[in-house]
C-alpha positions as CSV (number, residue, x, y, z in Angstrom):
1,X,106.5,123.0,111.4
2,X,104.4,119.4,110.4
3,X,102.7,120.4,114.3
4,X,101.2,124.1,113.0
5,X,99.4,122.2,110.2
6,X,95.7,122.0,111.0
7,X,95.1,118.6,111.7
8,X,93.2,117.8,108.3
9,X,95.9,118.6,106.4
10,X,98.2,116.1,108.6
11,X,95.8,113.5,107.9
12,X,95.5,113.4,104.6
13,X,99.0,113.6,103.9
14,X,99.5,110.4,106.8
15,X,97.1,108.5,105.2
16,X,97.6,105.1,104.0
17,X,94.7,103.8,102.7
18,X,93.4,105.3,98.9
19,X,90.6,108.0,98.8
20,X,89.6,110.3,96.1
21,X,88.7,114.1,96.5
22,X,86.2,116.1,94.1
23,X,86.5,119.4,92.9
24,X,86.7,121.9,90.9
25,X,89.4,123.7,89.5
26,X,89.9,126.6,87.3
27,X,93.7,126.7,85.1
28,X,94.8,129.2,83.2
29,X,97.9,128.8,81.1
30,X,100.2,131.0,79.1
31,X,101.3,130.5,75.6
32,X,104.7,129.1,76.9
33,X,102.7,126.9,79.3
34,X,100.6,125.7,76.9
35,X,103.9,124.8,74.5
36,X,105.2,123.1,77.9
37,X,101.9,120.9,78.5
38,X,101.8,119.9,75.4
39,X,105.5,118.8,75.2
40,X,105.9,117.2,78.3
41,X,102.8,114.5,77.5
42,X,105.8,112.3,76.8
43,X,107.0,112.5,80.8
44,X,103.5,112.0,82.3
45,X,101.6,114.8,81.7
46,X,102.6,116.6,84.8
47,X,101.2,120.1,84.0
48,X,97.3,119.8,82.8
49,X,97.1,120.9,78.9
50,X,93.3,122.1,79.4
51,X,92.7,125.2,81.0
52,X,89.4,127.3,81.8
53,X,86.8,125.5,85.0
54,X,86.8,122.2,84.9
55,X,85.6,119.0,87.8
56,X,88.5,117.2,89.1
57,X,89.4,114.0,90.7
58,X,92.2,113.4,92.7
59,X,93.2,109.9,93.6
60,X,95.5,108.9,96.0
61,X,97.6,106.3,97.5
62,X,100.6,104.8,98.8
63,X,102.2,102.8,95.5
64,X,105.5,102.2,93.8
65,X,107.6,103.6,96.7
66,X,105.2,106.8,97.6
67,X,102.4,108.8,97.3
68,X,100.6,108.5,94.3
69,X,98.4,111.3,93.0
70,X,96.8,111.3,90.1
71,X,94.6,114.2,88.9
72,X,91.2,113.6,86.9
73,X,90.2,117.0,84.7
74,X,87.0,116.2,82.8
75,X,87.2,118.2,79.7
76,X,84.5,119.2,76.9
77,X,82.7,117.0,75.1
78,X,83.4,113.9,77.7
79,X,87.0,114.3,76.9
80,X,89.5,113.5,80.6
81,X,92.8,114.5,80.9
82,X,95.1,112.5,83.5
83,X,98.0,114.3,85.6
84,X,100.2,111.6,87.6
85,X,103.0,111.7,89.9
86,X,104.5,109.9,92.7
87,X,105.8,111.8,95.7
88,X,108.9,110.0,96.9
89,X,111.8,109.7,100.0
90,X,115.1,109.1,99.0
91,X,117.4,107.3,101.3
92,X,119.0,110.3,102.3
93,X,115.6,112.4,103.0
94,X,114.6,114.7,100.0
95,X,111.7,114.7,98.8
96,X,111.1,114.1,95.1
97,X,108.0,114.4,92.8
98,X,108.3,111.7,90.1
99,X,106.6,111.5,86.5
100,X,106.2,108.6,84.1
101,X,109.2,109.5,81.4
102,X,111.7,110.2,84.1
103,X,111.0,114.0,84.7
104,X,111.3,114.3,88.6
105,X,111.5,117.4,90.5
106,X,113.6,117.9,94.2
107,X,111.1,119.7,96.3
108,X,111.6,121.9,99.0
109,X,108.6,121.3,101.7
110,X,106.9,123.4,104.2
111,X,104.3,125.2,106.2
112,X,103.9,128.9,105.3
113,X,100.8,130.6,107.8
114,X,98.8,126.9,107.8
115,X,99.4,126.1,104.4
116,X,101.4,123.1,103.4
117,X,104.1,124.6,100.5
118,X,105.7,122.3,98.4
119,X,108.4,123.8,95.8
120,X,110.4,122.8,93.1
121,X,114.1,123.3,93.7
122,X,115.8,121.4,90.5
123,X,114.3,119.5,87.6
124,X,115.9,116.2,86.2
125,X,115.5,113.9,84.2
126,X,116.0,110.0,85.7
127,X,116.5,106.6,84.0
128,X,117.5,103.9,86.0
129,X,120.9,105.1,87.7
130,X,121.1,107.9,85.2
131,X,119.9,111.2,86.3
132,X,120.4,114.4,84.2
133,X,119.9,118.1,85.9
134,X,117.5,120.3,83.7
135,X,118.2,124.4,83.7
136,X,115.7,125.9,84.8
137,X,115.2,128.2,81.4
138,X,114.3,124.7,80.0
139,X,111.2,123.8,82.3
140,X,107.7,125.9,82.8
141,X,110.0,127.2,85.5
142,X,109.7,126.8,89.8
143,X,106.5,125.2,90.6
144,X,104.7,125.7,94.1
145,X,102.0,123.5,95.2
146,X,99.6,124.7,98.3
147,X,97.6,122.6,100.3
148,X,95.1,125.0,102.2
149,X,92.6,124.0,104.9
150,X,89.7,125.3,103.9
151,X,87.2,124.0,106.8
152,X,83.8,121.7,107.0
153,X,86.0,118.7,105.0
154,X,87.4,121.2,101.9
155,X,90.6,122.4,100.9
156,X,92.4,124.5,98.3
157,X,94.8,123.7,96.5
158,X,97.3,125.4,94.2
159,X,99.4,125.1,91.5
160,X,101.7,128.0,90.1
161,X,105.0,127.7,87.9
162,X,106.7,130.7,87.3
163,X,109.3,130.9,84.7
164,X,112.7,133.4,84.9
165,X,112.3,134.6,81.8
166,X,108.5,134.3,81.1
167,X,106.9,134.7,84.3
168,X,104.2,133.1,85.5
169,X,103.0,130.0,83.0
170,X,100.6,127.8,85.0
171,X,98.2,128.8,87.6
172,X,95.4,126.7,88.9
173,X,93.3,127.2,92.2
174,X,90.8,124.2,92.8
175,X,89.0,123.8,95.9
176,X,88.4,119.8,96.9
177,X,86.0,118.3,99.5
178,X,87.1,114.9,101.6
179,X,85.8,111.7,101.2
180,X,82.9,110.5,102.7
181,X,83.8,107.7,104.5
């Protein structure tokens, strides 16, 4: 399936060197993905807390056992909001999407019609040999990141959590142009 990505995609997911992509994004989020944001500062920020059009920055590189990505939203007034996680292998090849505070995600990954689909599968929480599984009524529910090839050096990307209960509480579509190197 990694072979029916266009070969942008491959590369910037095979790359090891750090690069940074600008864009703009536009988030909208729910009152129960707002009351999420704001509660899971504590674990890394992992879901943005401002929503509406904003530029972005993603950063990325290969650090503390992964993928790094951090995500720059400039906000009003000069305000910036940071979303970090680390993309890691475990030794017995899952795939899992770290935050600072210990709340890590098991990702299913794949290509769906050129698009490379990431999607969340359990939530825990993890301290040092300690890991504890989250129900999903108790997270902004199953989160799918899309990585789309857009063309000319741009892709899409986007973020959707959708909740059993409450439905969908985070969307965000952003469109990001590569580097120029």
């Amino acid at each position: 399936a990694w072979l029916s990505l266009p070969e942008p995609v491959r590369a910037r997911f095979e790359r090891t060197t750090p690069a940074a992509y600008e864009g703009d994004t536009d988030t909208a989020l729910s009152l129960v993905g707002r009351i999420f944001a704001w509660a899971m500062l504590a674990f890394g920020a992992p879901i943005p807390v401002l929503s509406g059009k904003r530029k972005a920055t993603v950063y990325v590189n290969v650090r503390d056992g992964g993928m790094s990505w951090m995500r720059l939203y400039r906000g009003p007034a000069g305000l910036a909001f940071r979303v970090r996680s680390i993309k890691r292998l475990s030794e017995d090849g899952r795939l899992f999407e770290c935050c600072a505070g210990g709340w890590t995600m098991l990702l299913d990954v794949f290509a769906d019609q050129g698009s490379l689909v990431f999607r969340s599968r359990r939530f825990f929480w993890r301290g040092g040999p300690v890991s504890i599984a989250i129900p999903k009524w108790m997270t902004p529910g199953t989160a799918e990141v899309r990585h789309t090839e857009l063309g000319q050096g741009r892709f899409r990307f986007t973020l959707t959590f959708d909740h059993p209960w409450f439905g969908r509480t985070v969307s965000q579509d952003g469109v990001f142009h590569d580097p120029q190197e």
